[in-house]
C-alpha positions as CSV (number, residue, x, y, z in Angstrom):
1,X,9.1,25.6,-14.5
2,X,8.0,27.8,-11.9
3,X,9.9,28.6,-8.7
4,X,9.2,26.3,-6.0
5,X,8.5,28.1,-2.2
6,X,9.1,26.8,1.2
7,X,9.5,23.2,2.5
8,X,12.7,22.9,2.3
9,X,13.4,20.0,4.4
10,X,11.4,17.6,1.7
11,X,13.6,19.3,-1.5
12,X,16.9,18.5,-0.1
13,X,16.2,15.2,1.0
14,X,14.8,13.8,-2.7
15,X,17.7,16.1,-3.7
16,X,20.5,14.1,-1.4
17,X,18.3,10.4,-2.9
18,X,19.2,11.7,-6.4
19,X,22.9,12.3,-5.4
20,X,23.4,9.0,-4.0
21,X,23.2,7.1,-7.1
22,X,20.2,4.6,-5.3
23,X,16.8,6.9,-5.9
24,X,13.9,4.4,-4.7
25,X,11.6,3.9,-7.3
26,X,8.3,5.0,-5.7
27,X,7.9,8.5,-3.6
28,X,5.0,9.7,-2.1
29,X,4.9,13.0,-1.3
30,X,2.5,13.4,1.2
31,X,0.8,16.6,2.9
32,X,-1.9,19.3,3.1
33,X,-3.5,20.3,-0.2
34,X,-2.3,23.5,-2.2
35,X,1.6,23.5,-0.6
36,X,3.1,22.7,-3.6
37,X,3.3,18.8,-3.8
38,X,2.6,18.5,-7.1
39,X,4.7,22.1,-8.4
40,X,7.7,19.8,-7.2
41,X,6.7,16.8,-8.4
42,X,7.1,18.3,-11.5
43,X,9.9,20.1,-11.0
44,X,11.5,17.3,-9.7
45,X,10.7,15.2,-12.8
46,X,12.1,17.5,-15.3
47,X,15.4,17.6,-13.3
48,X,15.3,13.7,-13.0
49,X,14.4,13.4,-17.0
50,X,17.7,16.5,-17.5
51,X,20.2,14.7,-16.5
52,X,19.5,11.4,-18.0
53,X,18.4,12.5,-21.4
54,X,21.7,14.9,-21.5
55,X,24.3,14.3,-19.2
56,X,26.6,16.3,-21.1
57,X,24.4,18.9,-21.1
58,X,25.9,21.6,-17.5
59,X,23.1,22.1,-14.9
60,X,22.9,24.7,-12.2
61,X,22.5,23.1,-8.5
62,X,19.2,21.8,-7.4
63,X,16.5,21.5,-9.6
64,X,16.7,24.5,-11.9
65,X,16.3,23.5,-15.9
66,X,17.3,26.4,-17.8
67,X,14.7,27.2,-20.6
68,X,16.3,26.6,-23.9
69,X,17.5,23.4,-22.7
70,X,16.5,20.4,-25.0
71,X,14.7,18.0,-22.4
72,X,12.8,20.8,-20.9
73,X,11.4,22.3,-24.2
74,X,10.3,18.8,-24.6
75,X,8.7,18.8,-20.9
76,X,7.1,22.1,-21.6
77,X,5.4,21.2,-24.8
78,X,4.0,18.1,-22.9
79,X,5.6,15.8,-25.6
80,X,8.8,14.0,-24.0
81,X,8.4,10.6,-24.5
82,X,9.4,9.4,-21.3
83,X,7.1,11.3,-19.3
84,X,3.6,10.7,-18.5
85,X,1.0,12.5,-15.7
86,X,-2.0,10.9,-14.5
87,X,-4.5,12.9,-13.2
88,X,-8.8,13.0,-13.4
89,X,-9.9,13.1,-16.9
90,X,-12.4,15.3,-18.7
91,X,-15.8,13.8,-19.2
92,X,-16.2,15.4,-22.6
93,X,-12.7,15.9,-24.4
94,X,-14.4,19.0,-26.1
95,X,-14.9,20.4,-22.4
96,X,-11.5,20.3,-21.0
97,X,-12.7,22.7,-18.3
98,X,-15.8,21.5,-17.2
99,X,-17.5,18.3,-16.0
100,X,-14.0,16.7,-14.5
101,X,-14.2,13.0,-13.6
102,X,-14.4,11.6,-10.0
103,X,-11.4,9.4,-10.3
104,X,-8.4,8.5,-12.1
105,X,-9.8,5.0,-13.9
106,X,-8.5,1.3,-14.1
107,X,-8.3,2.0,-17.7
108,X,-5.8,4.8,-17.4
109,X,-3.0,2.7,-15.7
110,X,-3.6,-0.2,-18.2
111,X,-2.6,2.9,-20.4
112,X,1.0,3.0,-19.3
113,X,1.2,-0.7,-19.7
114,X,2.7,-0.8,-23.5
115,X,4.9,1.8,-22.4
116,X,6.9,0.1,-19.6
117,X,7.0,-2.7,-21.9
118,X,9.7,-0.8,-23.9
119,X,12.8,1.2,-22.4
120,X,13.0,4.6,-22.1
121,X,13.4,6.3,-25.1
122,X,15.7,9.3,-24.6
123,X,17.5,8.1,-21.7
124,X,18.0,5.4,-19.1
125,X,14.8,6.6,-17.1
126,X,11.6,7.9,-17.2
127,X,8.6,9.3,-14.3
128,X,5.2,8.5,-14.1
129,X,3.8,11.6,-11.8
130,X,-0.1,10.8,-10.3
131,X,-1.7,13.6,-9.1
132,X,-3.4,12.7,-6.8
133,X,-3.1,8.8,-6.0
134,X,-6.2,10.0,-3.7
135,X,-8.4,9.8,-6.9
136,X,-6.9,6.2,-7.9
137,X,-10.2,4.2,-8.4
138,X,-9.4,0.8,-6.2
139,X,-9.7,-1.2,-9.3
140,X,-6.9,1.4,-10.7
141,X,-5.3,1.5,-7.3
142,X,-4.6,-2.5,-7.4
143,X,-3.4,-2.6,-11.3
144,X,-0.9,0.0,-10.2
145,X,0.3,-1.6,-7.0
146,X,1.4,-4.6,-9.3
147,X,4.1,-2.0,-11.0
148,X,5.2,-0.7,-7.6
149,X,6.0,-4.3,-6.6
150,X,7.7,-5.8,-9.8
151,X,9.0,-1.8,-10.9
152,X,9.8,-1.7,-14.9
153,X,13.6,-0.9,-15.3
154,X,14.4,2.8,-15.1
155,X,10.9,4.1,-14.0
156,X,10.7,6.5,-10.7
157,X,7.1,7.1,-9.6
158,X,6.3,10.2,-7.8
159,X,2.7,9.9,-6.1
160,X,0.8,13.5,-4.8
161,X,-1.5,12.2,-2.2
162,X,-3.4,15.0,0.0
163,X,-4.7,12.2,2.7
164,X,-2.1,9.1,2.8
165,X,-3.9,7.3,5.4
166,X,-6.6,6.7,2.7
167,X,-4.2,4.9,0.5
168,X,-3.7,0.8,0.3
169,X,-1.5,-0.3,3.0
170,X,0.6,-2.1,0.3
171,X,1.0,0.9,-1.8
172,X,2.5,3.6,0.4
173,X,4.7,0.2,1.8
174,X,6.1,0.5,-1.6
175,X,6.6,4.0,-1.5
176,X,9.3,6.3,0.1
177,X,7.5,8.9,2.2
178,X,8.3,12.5,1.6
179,X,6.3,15.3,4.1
180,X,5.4,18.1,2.8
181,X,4.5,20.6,5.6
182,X,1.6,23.9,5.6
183,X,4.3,27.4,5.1
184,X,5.6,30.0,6.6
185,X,3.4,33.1,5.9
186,X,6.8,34.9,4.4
187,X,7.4,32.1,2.0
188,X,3.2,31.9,0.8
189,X,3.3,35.7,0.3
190,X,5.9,35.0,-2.5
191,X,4.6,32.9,-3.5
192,X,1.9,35.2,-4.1
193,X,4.0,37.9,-5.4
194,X,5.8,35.7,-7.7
195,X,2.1,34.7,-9.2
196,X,0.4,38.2,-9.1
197,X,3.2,41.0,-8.8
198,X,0.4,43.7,-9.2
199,X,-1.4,42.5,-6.2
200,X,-1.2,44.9,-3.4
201,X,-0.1,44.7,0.2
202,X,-3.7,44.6,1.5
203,X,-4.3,42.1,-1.2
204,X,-1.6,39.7,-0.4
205,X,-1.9,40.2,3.7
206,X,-5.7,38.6,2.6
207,X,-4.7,36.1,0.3
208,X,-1.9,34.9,2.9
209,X,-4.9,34.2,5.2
210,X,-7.0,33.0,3.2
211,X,-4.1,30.1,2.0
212,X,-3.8,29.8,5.8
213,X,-0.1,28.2,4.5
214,X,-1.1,26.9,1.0
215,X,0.0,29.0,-1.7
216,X,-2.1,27.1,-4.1
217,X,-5.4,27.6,-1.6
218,X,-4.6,31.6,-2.1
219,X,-4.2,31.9,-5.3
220,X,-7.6,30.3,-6.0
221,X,-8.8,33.9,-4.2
222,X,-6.0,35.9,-6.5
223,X,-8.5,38.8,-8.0
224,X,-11.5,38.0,-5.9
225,X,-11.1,41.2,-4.1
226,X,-10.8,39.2,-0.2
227,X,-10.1,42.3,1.7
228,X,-13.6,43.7,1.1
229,X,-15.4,40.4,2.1
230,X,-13.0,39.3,4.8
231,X,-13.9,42.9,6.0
232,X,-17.8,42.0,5.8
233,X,-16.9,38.7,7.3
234,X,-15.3,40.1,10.4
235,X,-18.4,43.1,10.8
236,X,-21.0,40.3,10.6
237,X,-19.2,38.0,13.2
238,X,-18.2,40.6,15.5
239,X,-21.3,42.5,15.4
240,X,-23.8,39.6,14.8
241,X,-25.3,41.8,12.3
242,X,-28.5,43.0,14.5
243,X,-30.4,44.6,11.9
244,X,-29.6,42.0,8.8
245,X,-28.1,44.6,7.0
246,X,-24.6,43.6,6.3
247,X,-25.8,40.2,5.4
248,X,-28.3,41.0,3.0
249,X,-26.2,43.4,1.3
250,X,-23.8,40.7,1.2
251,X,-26.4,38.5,-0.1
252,X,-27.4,40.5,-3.3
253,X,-24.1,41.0,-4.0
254,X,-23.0,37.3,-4.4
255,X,-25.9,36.0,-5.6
256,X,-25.1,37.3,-9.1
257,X,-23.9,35.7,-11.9
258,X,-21.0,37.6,-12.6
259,X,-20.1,37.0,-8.8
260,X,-20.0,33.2,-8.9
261,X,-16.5,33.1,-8.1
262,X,-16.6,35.0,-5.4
263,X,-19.8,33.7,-4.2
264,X,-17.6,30.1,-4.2
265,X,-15.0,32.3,-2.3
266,X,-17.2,33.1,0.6
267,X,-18.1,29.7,0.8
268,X,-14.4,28.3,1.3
269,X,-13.9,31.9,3.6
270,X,-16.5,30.9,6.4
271,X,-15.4,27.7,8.0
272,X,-11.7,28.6,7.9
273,X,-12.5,32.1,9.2
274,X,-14.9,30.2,11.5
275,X,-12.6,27.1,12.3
276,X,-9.3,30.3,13.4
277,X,-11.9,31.9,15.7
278,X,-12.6,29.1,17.7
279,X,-8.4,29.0,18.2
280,X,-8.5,31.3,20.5
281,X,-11.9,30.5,22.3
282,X,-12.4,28.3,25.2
283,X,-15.6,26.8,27.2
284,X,-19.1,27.5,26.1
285,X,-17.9,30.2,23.9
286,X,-15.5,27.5,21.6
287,X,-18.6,25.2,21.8
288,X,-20.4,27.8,20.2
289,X,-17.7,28.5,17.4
290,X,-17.0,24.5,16.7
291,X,-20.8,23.7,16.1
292,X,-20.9,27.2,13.7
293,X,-17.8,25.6,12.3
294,X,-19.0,22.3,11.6
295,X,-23.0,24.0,9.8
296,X,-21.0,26.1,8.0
297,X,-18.5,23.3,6.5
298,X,-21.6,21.6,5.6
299,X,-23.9,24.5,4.1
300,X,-20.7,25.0,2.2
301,X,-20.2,21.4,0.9
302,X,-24.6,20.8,0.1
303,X,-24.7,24.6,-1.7
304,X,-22.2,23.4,-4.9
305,X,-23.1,19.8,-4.4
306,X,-27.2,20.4,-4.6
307,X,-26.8,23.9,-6.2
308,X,-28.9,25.5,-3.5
309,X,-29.7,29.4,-3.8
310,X,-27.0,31.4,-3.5
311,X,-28.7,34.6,-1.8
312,X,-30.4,32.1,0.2
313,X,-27.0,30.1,1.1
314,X,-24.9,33.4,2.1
315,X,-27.7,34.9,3.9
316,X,-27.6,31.5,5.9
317,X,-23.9,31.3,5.9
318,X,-23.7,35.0,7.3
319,X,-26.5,33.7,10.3
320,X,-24.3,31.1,11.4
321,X,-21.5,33.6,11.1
322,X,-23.3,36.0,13.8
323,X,-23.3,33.4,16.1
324,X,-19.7,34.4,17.2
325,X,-20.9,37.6,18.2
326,X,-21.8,35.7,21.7
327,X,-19.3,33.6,21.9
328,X,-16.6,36.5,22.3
329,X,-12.7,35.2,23.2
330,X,-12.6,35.0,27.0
């Protein structure tokens, strides 16, 4: 498994439930997408599956499983029979990568029906991990809640959810609440490291920003090449780009194919760069920067949804970007 960074707080406490011999059967760990939720949901998983599959078996402290170990070669190779992970579904099983589903269907927790009809198989327990309960389908949502409220014997279910307060009521009742907090710059740029060790300083110092305290966020940017377009982000807003120049270069650039990702990049880039401006603006100048903020979210969200033209969409993007030229800090 790989090394889990930061938040702390939320590891020792599922760490001290484990160690008190009563673990509650539902968690949900709860907080800001890309902080690594999910990494230790299944880190904790493996851990939990370790030392009831092979008690005999010595473990380092917290939730290390040293490779070569039995249970975790099992893990790895996605084939231990007492785990299972729900998450959204291919549309075409020939497409893994493409064309994802909206929701995690009804159909998929009828799934895990004939299996808590049994007993764990290699041990007194198993997990079911959902990532994310967010994308439980209500239908799915309600067939589940019956399981949190009549648990099968030995199962601990550990729920990712990036927005709780969307949830049923009765299912986070059900559920222990774990936070899970945005991190420290220090631990997201090793985060970083530990993902891309040949990406340089300037590199990371981007990618940290752009994660703005999700590690997951920055990776998504790892190899994107950030520094030169946060640099052509900060020239357009701090110039407001009289002449159109920087945001028609900027323009041609994305628009081609081979740029797609960062073209998607830039998108993501705008409103967050946006949304820290307006941090440190105040009167008619943060007016300015929240209603950029709020266009640019949304140019963002209709240009992948309605696949509008790219060199039409950053040229845009880069115009509502300019705006912040006149609404300097005061």
């Amino acid at each position: 498994m790989t090394e889990v960074f930061g938040n702390a707080a939320a590891h020792d406490a599922f760490l001290a439930a484990m160690r008190s011999g009563s673990l509650h059967h539902a968690w949900l760990f709860s907080g800001p997408q890309g902080v690594g939720k999910a990494r230790f949901a299944h880190s904790a998983a493996l851990r939990l599956l370790a030392e009831a599959g092979k008690p005999d078996v010595p473990l380092p402290d917290g939730f290390a499983v040293p490779e070569g170990h039995p249970i975790r070669s099992l893990f790895d190779a996605g084939t231990h029979p007492d785990f299972r992970v729900m998450s959204r579904l291919p549309k075409d099983a020939e497409k893994p990568d493409q064309d994802i589903a909206r929701s995690i269907t009804i159909a998929q927790v009828r799934a895990l029906q004939p299996l808590f009809a049994t007993t764990p198989s290699l041990g007194p327990r198993r997990v079911v991990l959902i990532d994310s309960i967010d994308d439980l389908e209500r239908g799915g949502a309600n067939a589940l809640l019956k399981n949190l409220e009549e648990p099968p014997a030995g199962t601990i279910f550990l729920l990712v959810s990036h927005a709780p307060g969307r949830l049923l009521p009765t299912i986070r009742s059900r559920c222990r609440l774990l936070r899970f907090e945005a991190l420290r710059d220090d631990d997201v740029a090793a985060a970083i490291r530990a993902h891309s060790p040949d990406a340089g300083p300037d590199e990371v110092a981007a990618l940290v920003r752009a994660g703005d305290g999700a590690p997951g966020r920055a990776l998504r940017f790892a190899g994107l090449d950030i520094p030169a377009m946060d640099d052509a982000i900060d020239r357009i807003a701090t110039s407001g780009d009289p002449g159109n120049g920087e945001r028609v270069r900027l323009a041609r650039s994305l628009a081609l194919k081979a740029a797609h990702p960062r073209y998607e990049a830039f998108l993501d880039r705008v409103p967050s760069y946006i949304a820290h401006a307006a941090r440190t603006r105040q009167g008619p100048a943060l007016k300015i920067a929240l209603d950029a903020q709020a266009e640019a979210r949304d140019l963002a969200g209709a240009a992948l949804g309605l696949s509008l033209d790219a060199q039409g969409t950053v040229f845009e993007m880069a115009g509502i970007l300019a705006r912040l030229a006149g609404a300097s800090p005061r």
